[in-house]
C-alpha positions, -999 to 999 in steps of 0.1 A, spaced: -129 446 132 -143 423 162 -120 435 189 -123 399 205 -97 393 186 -69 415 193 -48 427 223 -64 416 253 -35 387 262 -49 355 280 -49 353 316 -19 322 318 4 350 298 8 374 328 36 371 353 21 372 385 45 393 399 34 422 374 -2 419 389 -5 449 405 -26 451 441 -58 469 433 -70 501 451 -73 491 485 -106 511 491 -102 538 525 -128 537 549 -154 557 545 -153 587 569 -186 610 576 -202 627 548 -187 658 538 -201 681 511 -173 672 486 -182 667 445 -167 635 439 -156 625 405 -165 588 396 -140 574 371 -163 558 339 -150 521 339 -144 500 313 -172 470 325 -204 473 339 -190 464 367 -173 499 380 -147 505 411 -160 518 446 -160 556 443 -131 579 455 -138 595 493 -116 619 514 -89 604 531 -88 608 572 -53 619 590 -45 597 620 -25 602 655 7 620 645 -6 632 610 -31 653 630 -3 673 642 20 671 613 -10 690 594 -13 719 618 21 731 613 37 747 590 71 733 574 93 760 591 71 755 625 78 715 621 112 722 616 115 745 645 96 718 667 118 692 656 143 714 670 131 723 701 121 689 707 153 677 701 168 703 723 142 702 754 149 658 755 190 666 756 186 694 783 162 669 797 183 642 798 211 668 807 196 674 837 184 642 848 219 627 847 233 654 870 206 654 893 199 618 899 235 602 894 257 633 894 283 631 877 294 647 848 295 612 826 258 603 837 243 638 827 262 637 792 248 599 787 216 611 800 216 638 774 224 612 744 193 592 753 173 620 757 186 635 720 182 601 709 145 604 716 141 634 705 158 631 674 133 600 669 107 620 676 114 649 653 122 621 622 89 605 626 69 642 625 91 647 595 87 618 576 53 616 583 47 651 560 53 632 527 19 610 537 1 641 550 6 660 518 -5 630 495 -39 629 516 -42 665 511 -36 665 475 -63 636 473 -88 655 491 -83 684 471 -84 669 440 -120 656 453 -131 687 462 -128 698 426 -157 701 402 -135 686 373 -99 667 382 -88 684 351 -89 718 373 -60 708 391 -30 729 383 9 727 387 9 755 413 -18 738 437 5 708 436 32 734 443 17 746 468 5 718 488 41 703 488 55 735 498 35 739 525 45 706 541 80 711 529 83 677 509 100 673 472 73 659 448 99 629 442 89 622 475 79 585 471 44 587 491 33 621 473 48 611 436 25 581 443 -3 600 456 8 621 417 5 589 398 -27 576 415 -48 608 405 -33 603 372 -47 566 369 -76 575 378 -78 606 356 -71 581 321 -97 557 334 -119 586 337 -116 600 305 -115 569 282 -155 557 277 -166 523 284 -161 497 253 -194 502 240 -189 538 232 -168 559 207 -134 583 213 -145 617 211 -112 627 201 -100 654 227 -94 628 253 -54 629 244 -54 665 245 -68 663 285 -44 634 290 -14 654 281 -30 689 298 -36 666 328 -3 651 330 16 687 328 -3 699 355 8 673 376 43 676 361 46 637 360 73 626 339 67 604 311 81 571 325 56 576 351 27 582 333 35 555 308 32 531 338 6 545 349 -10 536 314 1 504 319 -10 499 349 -46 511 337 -42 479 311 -40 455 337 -71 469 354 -90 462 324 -75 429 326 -80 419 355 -119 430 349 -116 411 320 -110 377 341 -141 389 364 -168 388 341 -179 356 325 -199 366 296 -189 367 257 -202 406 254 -182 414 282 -149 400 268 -159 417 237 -164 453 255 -131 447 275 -109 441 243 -126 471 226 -116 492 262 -79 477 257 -81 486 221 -88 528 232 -66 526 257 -37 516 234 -43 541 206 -51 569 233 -16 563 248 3 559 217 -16 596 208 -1 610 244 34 597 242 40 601 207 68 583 192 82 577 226 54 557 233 74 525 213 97 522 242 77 535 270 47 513 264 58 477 267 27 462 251 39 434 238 65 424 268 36 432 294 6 420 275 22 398 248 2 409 219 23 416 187 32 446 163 1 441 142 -27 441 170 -16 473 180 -10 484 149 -50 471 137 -58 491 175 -46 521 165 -56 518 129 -93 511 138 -96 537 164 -84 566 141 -109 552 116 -137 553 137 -124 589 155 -122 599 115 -153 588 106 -174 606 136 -156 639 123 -171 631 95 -206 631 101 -207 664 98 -197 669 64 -226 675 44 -233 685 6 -229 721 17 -191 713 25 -164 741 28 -128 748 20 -126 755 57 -137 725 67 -114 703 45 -90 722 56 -102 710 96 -104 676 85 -71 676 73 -59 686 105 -77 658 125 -67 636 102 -31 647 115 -40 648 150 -57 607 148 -28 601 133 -48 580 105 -29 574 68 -38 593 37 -56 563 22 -77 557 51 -84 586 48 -92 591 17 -115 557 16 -133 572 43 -140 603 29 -155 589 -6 -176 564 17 -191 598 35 -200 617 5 -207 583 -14 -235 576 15 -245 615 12 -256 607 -28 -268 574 -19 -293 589 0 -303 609 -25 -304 584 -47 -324 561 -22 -349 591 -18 -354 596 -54 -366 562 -58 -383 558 -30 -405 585 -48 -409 572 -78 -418 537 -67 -441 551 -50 -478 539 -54 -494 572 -51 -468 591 -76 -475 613 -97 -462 642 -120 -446 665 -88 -433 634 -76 -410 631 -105 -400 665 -98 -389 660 -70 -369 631 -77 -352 649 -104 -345 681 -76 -329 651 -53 -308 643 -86 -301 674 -91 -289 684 -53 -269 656 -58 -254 668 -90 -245 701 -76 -225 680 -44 -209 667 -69 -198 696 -90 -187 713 -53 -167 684 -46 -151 689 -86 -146 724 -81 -128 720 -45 -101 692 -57 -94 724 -83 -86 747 -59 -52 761 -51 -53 749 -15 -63 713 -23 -33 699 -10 -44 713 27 -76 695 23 -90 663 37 -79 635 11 -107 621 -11 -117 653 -29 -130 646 -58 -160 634 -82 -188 608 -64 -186 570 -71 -211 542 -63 -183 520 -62 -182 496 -32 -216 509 -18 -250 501 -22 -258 506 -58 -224 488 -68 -235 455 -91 -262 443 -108 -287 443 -83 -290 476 -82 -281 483 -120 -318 484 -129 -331 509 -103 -300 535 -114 -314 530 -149 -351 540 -137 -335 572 -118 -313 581 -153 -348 576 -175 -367 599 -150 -339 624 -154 -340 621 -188 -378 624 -197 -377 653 -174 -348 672 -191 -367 672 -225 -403 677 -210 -400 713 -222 -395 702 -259 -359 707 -262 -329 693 -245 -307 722 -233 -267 720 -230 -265 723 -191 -289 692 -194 -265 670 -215 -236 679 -190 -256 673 -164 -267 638 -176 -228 631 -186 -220 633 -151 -252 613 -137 -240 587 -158 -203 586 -147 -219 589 -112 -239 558 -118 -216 538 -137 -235 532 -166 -215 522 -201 -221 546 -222 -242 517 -247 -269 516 -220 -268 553 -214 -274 560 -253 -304 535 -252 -326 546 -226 -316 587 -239 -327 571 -273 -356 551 -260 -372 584 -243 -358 608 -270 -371 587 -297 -410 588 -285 -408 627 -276 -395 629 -313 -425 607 -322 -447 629 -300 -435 663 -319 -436 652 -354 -468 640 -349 -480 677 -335 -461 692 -367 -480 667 -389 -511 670 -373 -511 706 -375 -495 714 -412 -461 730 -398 -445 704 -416 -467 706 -444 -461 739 -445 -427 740 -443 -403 754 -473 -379 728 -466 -390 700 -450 -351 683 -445 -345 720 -430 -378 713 -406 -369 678 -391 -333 691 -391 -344 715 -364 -363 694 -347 -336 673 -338 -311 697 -332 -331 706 -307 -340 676 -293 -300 666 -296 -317 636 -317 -298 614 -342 -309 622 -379 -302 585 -387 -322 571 -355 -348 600 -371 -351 584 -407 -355 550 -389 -386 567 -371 -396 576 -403 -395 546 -420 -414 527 -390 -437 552 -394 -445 546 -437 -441 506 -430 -465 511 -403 -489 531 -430 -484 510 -460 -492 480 -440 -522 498 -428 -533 502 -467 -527 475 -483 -543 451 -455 -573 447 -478 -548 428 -506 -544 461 -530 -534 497 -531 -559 522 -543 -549 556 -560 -559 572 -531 -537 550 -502 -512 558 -532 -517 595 -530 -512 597 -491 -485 576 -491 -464 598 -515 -477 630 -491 -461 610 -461 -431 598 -482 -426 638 -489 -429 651 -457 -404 626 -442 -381 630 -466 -377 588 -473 -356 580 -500 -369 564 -535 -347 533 -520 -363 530 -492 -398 530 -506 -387 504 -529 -373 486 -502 -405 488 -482 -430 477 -506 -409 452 -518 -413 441 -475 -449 443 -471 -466 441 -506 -436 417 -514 -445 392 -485 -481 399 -495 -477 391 -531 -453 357 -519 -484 347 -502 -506 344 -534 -473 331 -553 -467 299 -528 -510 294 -527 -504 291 -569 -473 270 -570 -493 249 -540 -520 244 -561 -500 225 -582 -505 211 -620 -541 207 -621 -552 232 -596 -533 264 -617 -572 273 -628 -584 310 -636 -594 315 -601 -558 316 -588 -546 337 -625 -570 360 -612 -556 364 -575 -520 360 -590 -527 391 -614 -545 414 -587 -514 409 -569 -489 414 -590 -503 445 -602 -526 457 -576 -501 460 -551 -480 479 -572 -448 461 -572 -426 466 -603 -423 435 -623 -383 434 -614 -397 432 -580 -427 403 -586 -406 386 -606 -382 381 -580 -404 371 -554 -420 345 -577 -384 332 -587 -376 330 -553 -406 306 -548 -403 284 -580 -363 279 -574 -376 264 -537 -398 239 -558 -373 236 -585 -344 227 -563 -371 198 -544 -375 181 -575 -335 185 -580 -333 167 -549 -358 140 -557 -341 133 -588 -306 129 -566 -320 104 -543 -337 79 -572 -325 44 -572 -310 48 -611 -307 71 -641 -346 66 -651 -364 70 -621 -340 104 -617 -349 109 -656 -389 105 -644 -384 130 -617 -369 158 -638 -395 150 -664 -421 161 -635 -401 190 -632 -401 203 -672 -442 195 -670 -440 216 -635 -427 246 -652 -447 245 -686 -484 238 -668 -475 260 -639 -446 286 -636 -448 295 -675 -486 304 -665 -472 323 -637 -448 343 -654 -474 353 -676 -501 364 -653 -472 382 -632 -463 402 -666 -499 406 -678 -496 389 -708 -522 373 -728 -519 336 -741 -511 345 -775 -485 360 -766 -446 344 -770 -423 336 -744 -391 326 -762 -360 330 -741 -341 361 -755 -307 358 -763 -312 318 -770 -312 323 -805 -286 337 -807 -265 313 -785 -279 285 -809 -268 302 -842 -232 305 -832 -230 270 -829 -244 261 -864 -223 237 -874 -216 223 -840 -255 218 -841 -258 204 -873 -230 180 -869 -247 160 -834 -282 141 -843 -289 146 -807 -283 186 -810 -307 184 -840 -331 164 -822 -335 193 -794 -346 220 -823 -385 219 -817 -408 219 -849 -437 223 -857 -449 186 -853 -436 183 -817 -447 219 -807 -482 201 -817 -475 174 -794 -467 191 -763 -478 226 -768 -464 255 -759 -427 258 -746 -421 263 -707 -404 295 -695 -371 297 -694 -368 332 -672 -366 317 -639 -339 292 -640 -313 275 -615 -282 290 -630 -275 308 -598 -289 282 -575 -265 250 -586 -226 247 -597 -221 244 -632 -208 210 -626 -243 197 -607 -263 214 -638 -245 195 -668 -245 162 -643 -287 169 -642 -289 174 -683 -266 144 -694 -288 119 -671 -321 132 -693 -300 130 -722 -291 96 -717 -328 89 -710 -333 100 -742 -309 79 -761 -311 47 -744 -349 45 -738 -370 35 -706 -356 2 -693 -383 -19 -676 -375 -53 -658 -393 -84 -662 -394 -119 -649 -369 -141 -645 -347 -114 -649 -347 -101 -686 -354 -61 -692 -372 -44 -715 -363 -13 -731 -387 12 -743 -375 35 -769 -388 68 -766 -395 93 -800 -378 124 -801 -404 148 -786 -379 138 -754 -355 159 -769 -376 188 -767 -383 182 -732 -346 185 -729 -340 217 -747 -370 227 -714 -349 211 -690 -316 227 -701 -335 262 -698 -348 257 -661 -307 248 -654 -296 279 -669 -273 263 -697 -260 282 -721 -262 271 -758 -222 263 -752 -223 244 -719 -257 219 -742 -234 217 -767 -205 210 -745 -223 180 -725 -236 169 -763 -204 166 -778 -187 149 -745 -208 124 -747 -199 120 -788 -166 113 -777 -174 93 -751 -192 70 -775 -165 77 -797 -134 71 -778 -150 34 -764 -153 20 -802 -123 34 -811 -100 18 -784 -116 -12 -792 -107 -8 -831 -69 9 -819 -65 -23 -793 -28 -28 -805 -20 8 -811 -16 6 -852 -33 27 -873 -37 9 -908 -59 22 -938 -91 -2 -930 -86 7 -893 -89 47 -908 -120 36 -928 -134 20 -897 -126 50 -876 -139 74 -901 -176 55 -904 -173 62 -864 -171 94 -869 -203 97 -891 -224 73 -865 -218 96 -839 -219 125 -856 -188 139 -839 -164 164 -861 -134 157 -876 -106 177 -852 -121 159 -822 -123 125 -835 -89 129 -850 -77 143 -812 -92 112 -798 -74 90 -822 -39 104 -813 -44 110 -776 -53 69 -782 -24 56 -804 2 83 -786 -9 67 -755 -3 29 -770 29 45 -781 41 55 -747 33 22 -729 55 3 -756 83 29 -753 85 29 -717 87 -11 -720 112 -5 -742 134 17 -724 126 -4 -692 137 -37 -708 167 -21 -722 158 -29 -760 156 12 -769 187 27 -780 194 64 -784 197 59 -826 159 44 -821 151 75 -800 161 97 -826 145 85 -855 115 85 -829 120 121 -831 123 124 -865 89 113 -868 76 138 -845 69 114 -815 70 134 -784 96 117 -763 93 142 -738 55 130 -727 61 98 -736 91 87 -716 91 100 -676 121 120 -670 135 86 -647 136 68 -679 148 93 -700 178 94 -674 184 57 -669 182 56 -707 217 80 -705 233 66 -680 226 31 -703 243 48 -732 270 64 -712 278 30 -695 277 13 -734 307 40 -739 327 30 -710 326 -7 -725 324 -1 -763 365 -8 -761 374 21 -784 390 41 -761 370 70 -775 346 94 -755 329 121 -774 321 153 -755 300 171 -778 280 137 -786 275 132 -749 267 164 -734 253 180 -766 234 159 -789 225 131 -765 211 154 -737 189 170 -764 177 145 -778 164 129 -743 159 166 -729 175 159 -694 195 185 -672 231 189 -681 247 193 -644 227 164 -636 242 144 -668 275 155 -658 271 144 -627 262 102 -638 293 106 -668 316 111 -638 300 89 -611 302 61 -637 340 70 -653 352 71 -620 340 35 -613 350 23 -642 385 34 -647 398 10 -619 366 -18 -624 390 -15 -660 424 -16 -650 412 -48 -624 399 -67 -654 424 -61 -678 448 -78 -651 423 -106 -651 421 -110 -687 462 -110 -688 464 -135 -661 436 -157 -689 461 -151 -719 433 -132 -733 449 -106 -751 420 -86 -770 406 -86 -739 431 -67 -723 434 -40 -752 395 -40 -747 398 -29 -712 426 -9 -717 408 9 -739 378 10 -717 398 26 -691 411 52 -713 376 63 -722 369 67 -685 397 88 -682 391 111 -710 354 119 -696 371 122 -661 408 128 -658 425 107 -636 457 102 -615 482 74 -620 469 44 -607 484 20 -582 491 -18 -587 508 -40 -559 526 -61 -591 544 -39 -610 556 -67 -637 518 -70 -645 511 -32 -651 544 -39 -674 527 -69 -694 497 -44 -701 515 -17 -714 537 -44 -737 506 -57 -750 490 -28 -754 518 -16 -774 516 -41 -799 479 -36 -800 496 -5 -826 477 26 -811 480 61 -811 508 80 -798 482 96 -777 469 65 -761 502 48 -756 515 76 -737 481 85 -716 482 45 -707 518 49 -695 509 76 -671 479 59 -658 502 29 -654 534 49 -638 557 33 -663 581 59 -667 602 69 -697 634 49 -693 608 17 -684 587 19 -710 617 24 -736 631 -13 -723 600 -25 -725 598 -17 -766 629 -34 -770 626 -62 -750 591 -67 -773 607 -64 -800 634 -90 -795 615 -115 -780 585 -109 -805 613 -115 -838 625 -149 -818 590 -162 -805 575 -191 -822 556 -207 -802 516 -198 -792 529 -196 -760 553 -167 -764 524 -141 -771 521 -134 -737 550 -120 -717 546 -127 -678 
């Protein structure tokens, strides 16, 4: 901390009156042999030195006697001027009053006389004091009983205010004196002489606090004499010691007897930081002398300064880490300095490893300490070493740790073997050093790896291994004592047979002899049949895909029997099994394949992609057919049929027979003339391309094949160029190098049969009838294209049922459908279902539900309804409920309203109609009695409904939807009757 900062107030905050007068410097009386004691300042600038005092007139006299004798003086003094005065006053006036008066002014003098040689002795005793404190060798000599003594010997009290300030003085000087200049460090026993000090004097606290404070405004006060920036900064550090040094001599009393703030106004924290910093540094000089050969008894001691610097636990434990943190950083430091050094050699990584390893052991002292059963009297900070927040904390410094932790480790397994203490050891350098334990493991691995390589090499070199019963049991060992990884081992192994076989075969081929040592190297290492396979199929493989892509480069008319000589030392020269070779070689056709595939993509129409795949068929008969061969060895006389093809083709005989472009695919013996032998059919795309791409690829050549070459002309005409049906055989090739199966060729044969098929036929089906010439027509088709019977006849329904559906759903639409037509629909197995959408199918129920409601029967049949019509048009019955009563209940008063209108017309079928129309909504949905504002009309309904002569049941279900009760409806027969027996004329029907 920069104590510039803190405490020192700033000369306009200090009261003038608390500016004490400095120490007005005593005249300097002859030399006398005295050992002065010169105060250490806090500036450069230091007070005048401390000389004897000199007594003066009366204070000459006052010295030579003794209290009792002074006393006794006084007396006789006193006594002597009133005899005196006594005597004079009788003699010279003579009378009685004069010598009495005489003898008061004489004791008046006296008595002054004898005060002033009394109160004098205060001042004598403080100069004695002062001169006998100079006298000593060390102030600190002073004792209580000199003071004691001095004051009894001139009879004053120490309270006395001259000789308690002589008391204080000494003591002001005595602090200054003990506390160093700013520039130097606390020692740490200058509280315990401050306190011994202040009891010899037997100064109270009060006193000596001011006395403190009084020592702070020295300091300030020097701090407005010197100009300079370091001399401000050396002052504030001096104000700083001061501070904690009182607070350490008064204790907790020191909060109320040391008015810092009020005095000096500087706050809670800057004394707080004062003290903080000083205990710190007081700490940290106790410190120095802890040292990797650290003791319980000195934790212990620690502890107890850390009590007596009154410095917190976490302090103190920060500090303590930092020490034995710098302690292995110099280790550490040291150890590298060595091993960076130019001139290093074998001894100096010894002793790098011994600085390591002293380190190691601080350490495990340190571990072994915070164990013990006194820990909790130690120093704070016991425990294992961290770099963290020191030196070799980041990145920086990451790699130089590493280089120390290698060096460690190449010299832990110099003697062959890595022993346990080792590994522990190396556990704790890495904690030390903060390496993850992924970096760790590398470098043990990196140097473990090559003393592996180093041994195995000395046990191959000299037969041990070779010799060996067991060889697993051998290299076990070996790494059990190296603490090596058996995997990270076989790896090392199989470097070391890649690194042979690649060795071997750099002349292009494997001899029986390279094939002999490597099957003695493969033994001794124990390397897995898989791995060997694995291997060669690496090296010779990349080898042998060297010659492959120089034969596929060389392209149609370069395949000559130069390169089917390289291509066949290869393949077998280099040993590879003919699983393997083929694979490589596949792996290098597919590349070419998929180029042309890619070609053929980007052409401008079907034949110039036709002309590309036609590339790629010659491709693989000129080229990769030769290449298979040579790869397997075979002669040219030799087939190459696919296996398995015939088989594919012979259970689709009839399928086969049936297509003329199936048949045309067969190659005989005319064509096999023609184009010569038939391409391979090993290496294919099947993997390479979706099934979907490869049946795209084989129906473009197909339709190459059927429609020709189409070449354009002048003025815009083409010319078509029909091709004979070796193309066919080309596209059995083609439909090998996809992969197809003799399923998938007949699949894309037959989809395009009914393709062909299904375009004439919609043409001949236009109006959806299907009429014996139509059947004929179809049938000849069917023959043309070659397609068979159970998919023609497919396309012909799928065709007239979908003619069919479009006229239905008109139908239905348009209203002109009935449910009887959609049963006898049914009855002739039309399927309704697909036909007519599930909205149709329930607007064409709501139609026939709403024809109920209006039929005027008065009738609503529940099992017709919500049995035989939902069946028939296969719609859900909640839902069906759901319309019968919407529509009833809209209905049954839509009824009653136009049978009043149709009464009000004189229309009287009319209003048994919707009378009757209403009763039908009311036996889907019972209702309540209706209401009517004219009750004489709702009278005329039921009157002319009753002569309408219908059922009991009606009558009276029409009288209770009216409300025309009993007695009503009785009068209302009669009346009828009468009036219908006396009516004549038209207009009596009606009764209003």
């Amino acid at each position: 901390m920069n104590p510039s900062h803190t405490l020192i107030p700033s000369s306009h905050y200090l009261p003038p009156s608390l500016l004490p007068s400095p120490f007005v410097p005593l005249r300097t009386a002859k030399r006398r042999r005295f050992r002065v004691s010169f105060p250490r300042c806090f500036s450069a600038t230091s007070s005048p030195p401390q000389v004897p005092k000199d007594l003066n007139g009366i204070e000459i006299l006052v010295d030579k006697l003794s209290a009792p004798l002074r006393l006794a003086t006084s007396s006789a003094v006193v006594a002597v001027a009133v005899a005196a005065g006594y005597r004079l006053g009788s003699k010279f006036v003579g009378s009685r009053n004069a010598a009495i008066g005489g003898a008061l002014a004489f004791g008046v003098a006296g008595s002054a006389v004898a005060y002033a040689l009394n109160a004098v002795a205060p001042q004598v005793a403080a100069v004695n004091l002062h001169n006998y404190v100079l006298e000593l060798d060390n102030p600190s000599m002073l004792k209580k009983e000199d003071i004691d003594g001095i004051a009894n010997r001139y009879g004053v009290n120490k309270q006395d205010e001259a000789f308690k300030a002589e008391i204080c003085d000494i003591y002001g000087q005595f602090v200054s004196s003990v506390l160093p200049p700013g520039d130097e460090e606390l020692k740490g026993d200058e509280a315990d002489k401050i306190i011994s000090f202040k009891n010899s004097l037997g100064i109270d606290d009060p006193d000596a606090a001011a006395m403190h404070m009084e020592v702070g405004r020295k300091i300030f006060r020097q701090r407005l004499e010197v100009g300079d920036r370091e001399a401000d900064i050396e002052q504030r550090r001096a104000f700083q010691k001061l501070i904690y040094v009182s607070n350490l001599v008064f204790g907790e009393a020191s909060s109320f007897l040391l008015p810092w703030k009020r005095v000096f106004k500087v706050t809670d924290s800057q004394v707080e930081v004062a003290i903080r910093d000083n205990a710190q540094r007081l700490y940290a000089s106790k410190l120095k002398s802890v040292g990797r050969d650290i003791d319980a008894e000195q934790l212990v001691t620690l502890r107890e300064a850390q009590h007596l610097y009154r410095l917190s636990d976490q302090l103190a434990e920060n500090l303590f880490k930092e020490r034995t943190r710098k302690l292995v950083e110099g280790s550490i430091s040291l150890g590298l300095d060595i091993l960076k050094s130019r001139t290093r050699s074998v001894s100096g990584v010894s002793q790098a490893v011994e600085e390591l390893d002293k380190m190691l052991a601080f350490n495990n002292l340190l571990i072994s300490l915070k164990n013990h059963l006194d820990v909790d009297h130690f120093a704070h900070g016991v425990g294992p070493v961290s770099l963290l927040g020191g030196e070799y904390d980041g990145d920086r410094r990451i790699q130089d740790l590493k280089l120390l932790y290698r060096a460690y480790v190449a010299n832990a397994l110099s003697g062959g073997r890595m022993e346990d203490n080792k590994l522990a050891a190396l556990n704790q350098l890495r904690n030390i050093f903060g390496l993850g334990k992924r970096e760790s493991e590398a470098i043990t691995l990196d140097v473990t790896s090559k003393v592996y390589r180093k041994k195995l090499a000395q046990a191959v070199s000299g037969g041990a291994l070779e010799m060996a019963d067991s060889k697993a049991a051998f290299l076990q060992k070996l790494c059990d004592e190296l603490h090596f990884d058996p995997q990270k081992a076989c790896e090392i192994h199989e470097e070391i047979y890649l690194q042979k076989l690649q060795q071997l075969v750099s002349d292009g081929e494997l001899s029986d002899k390279d094939a002999t040592a490597l099957l003695r190297l493969r033994v001794m290492l124990c390397i897995p049949q898989q791995t060997i396979e694995a291997a060669h199929s690496d090296i010779c493989g990349s080898l042998f895909e060297k010659v492959v892509k120089d034969a596929i480069a060389s392209g149609v008319d370069g395949y000559d029997a130069e390169i089917k000589k390289s291509v066949r030392k290869a393949a077998h020269g280099l040993r590879l099994s003919r699983e393997t070779a083929m694979s490589i070689a596949s792996k290098a056709v597919r590349k070419i394949f998929i180029n042309y595939i890619k070609r053929a993509r980007a052409a401008g129409d079907h034949t110039e992609s036709a002309k590309e795949l036609k590339k790629m068929i010659a491709f693989n008969t000129l080229v990769v057919t030769e290449l298979v061969k040579d790869i397997k060895g075979e002669s040219d006389d030799e087939s190459t049929e696919e296996p398995g093809k015939e088989d594919v083709i012979q259970t689709e005989d009839e399928e086969w027979d049936s297509l003329q472009t199936l048949k045309k695919i067969r190659p005989n013996e005319e064509h096999e003339a023609k184009l010569g032998r038939p391409g391979q059919s090993e290496i294919t795309l099947k993997d390479d391309l979706p099934e979907r791409d490869r049946t795209d690829l084989y129906k473009i050549y197909l339709l190459f094949c059927l429609t020709g070459e189409v070449t354009s002309v002048p003025f815009g005409a083409q010319i078509t160029t029909k091709k004979d049906d070796s193309e066919y055989v080309l596209l059995n090739q083609l439909g090998g190098i996809l992969g197809l199966s003799g399923k998938e060729i007949v699949e894309v044969h037959r989809s395009l049969a009914e393709q062909a098929f299904r375009q004439q036929a919609e043409v001949i089906l236009a109006d959806g009838q299907l009429t014996k010439a139509r059947v004929e027509q179809l049938n000849n088709l069917q023959k043309q294209v070659g397609l068979r019977q159970e998919y023609s006849q497919k396309i012909i329904k799928s065709i007239t049922t979908t003619k069919m559906a479009a006229a239905i759903e008109t139908a239905v639409t348009q209203g002109r459908l009935s449910i009887k037509q959609i049963r006898e629909l049914k009855e002739a197995s039309v399927d309704i279902d697909n036909m007519v959408s599930e909205n149709l199918r329930e607007t064409l129920f709501k139609k026939t539900v709403s024809d109920i409601f209006s039929s005027g029967t008065g009738e609503f049949d529940e099992e017709e309804v919500y049995e035989r019509i939902l069946l028939d048009l296969n719609i859900n019955k909640e839902k069906a409920r759901g319309v019968v009563r919407e529509l009833a209940q809209t209905r049954l008063s839509n009824s009653l309203i136009q049978a009043v209108a149709l009464l009000r017309q004189r229309n009287r079928e009319g209003v048994v109609s919707s009378l009757n129309n209403m009763l039908a909504c009311d036996k889907a949905v019972p209702s309540r009695p209706l209401s009517w504002e004219v009750q004489e009309e709702l009278a005329d309904l039921y009157t002319i409904y009753m002569r309408s002569n219908p059922t009991p049941e009606k009558l009276s279900r029409l009288q209770y939807l009216l409300g025309i009760n009993d007695s009503t409806a009785a009068a209302l027969q009669e009346t009828a009757d009468n009036r219908w027996v006396t009516s004549t004329a038209e207009v009596e029907e009606f009764v209003f």
